[in-house]
C-alpha positions in Angstrom: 16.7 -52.4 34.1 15.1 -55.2 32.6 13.9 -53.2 29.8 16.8 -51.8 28.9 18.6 -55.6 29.4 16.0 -56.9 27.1 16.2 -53.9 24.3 20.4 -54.6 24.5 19.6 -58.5 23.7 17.2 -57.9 21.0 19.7 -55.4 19.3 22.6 -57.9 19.9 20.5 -60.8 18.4 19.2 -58.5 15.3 22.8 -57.1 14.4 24.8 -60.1 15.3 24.4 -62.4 11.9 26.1 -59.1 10.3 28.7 -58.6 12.0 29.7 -62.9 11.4 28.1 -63.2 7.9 30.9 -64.1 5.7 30.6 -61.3 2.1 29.3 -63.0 -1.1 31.9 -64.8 -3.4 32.2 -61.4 -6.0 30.6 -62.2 -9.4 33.5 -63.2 -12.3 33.7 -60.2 -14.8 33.3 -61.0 -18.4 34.9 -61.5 -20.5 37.4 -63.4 -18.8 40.7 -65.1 -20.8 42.0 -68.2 -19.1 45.3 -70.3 -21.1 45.2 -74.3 -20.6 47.7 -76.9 -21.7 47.4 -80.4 -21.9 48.0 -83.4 -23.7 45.8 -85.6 -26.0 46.3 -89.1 -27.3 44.5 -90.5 -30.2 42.7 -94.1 -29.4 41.7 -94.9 -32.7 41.4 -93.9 -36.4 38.9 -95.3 -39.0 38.2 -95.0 -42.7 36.5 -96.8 -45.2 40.0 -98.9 -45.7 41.6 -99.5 -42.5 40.5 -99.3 -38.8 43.9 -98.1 -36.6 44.6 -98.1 -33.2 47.3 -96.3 -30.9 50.5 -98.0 -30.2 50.1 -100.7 -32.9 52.3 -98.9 -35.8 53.2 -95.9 -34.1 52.3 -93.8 -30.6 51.0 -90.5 -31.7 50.6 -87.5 -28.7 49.3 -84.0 -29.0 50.1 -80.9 -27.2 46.9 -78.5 -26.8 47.7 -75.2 -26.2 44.8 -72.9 -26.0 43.3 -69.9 -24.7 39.5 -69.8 -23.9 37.6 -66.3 -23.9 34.8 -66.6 -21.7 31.4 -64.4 -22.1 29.2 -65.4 -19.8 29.0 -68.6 -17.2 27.7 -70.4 -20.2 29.2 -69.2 -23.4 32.8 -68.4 -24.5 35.3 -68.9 -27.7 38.7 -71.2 -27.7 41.7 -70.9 -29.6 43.4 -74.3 -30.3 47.0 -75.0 -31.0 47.9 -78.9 -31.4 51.5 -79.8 -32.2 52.0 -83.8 -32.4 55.0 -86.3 -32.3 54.8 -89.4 -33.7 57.3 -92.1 -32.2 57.9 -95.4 -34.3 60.6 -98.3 -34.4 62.7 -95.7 -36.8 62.3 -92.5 -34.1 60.2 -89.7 -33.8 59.3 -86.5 -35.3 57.5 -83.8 -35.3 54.3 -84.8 -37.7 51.3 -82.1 -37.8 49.8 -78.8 -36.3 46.3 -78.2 -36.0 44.4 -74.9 -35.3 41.4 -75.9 -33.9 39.1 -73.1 -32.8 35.5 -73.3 -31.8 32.6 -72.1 -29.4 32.4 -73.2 -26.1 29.2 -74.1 -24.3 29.3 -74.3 -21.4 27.2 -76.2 -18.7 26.3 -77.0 -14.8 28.9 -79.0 -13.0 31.9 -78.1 -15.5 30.9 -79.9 -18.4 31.6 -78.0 -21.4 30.7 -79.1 -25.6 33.3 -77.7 -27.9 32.4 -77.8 -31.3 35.8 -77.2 -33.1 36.7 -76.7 -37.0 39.8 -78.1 -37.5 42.6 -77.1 -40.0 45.9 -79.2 -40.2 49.2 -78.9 -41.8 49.2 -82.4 -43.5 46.2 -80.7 -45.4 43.6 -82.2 -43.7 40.5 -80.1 -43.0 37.2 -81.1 -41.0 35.4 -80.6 -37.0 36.3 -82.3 -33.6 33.7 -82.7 -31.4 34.8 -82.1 -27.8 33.3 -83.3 -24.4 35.1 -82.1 -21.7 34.4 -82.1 -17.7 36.7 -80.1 -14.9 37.1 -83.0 -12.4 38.6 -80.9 -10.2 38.8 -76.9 -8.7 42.0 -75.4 -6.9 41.9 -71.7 -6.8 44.8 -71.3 -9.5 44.3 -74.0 -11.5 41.3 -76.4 -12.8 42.2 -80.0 -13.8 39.8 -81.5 -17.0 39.6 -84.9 -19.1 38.2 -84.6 -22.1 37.0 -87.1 -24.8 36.8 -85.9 -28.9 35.9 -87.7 -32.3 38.2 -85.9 -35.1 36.6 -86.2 -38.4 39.2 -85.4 -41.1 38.9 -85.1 -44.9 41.6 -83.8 -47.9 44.6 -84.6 -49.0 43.7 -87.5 -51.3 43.1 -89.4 -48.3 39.9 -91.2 -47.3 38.0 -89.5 -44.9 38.3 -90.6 -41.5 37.0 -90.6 -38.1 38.7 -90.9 -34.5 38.3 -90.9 -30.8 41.2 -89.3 -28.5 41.5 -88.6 -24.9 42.7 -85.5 -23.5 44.2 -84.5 -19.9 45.5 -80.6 -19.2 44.6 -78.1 -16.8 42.8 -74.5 -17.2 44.8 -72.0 -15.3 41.9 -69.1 -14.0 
């Protein structure tokens, strides 16, 4: 009796952890497309003849509209669209789109580097670096900041440099 006690409370204690272990998180299949939107002010502009920041002349906000192919956990491609308004003392209006696409590396802890080519319809041409970092995870949705340094050149404009701020969300 004891023997067959003991041989029923070894079994129990070997098989037990199964039958309560909770099943792995499953793996994401790549490639995975996610769409995001957000919205990006400009802090600052600078070129060789004028430094300007936002709000002084005008208030300038973007639009980002994008969707991100993923490859891997560490690697995938975005698609940029950037419509922009421009309010001033005399109204607002519509003023540029950008495409913006570039490759996306991404890292630990939701920090991602986006370098992105950047063709607008004012005729500017150049890159944006991006820096951005998912500060938070729901199941639907991801919430990011991200900070970016446009550097434009064309249309018989000085070339120019900038720093913007960016707030959207990823929806997975």
């Amino acid at each position: 009796m004891k023997k067959t006690a003991l041989l029923i409370f070894l079994l129990f204690v070997l098989i037990s952890p199964n039958l309560f272990a909770q099943s792995p998180t499953p793996a994401t299949v790549y490639p995975k497309v996610v769409g995001y939107l957000s919205f990006i002010i400009p802090a600052v502009t600078i070129n060789k003849n004028e430094t300007t920041p936002e709000f002084k002349k005008a208030t300038t906000i973007g639009f980002p509209t994008g969707v991100n192919v993923l490859y891997s956990d560490r690697f995938g491609f975005s698609f940029e669209f950037v419509p922009s308004i421009v309010a001033q003392a005399s109204g607002s209006k519509t003023s540029n789109l950008l495409f913006d696409p570039g490759p996306m590396f991404r890292f630990k802890h939701g920090f991602t580097f986006i370098p992105r080519l950047a063709f607008e319809t004012q005729g500017r041409y150049g890159f944006t670096p991006v820096f951005n970092q998912i500060y938070k995870r729901t199941k639907a949705i991801n919430y990011f900041v991200a900070a970016s340094t446009p550097v434009r050149f064309g249309n018989s404009a000085p070339a120019s440099i900038g720093a913007s701020i960016q707030f959207g969300f990823i929806f997975n």
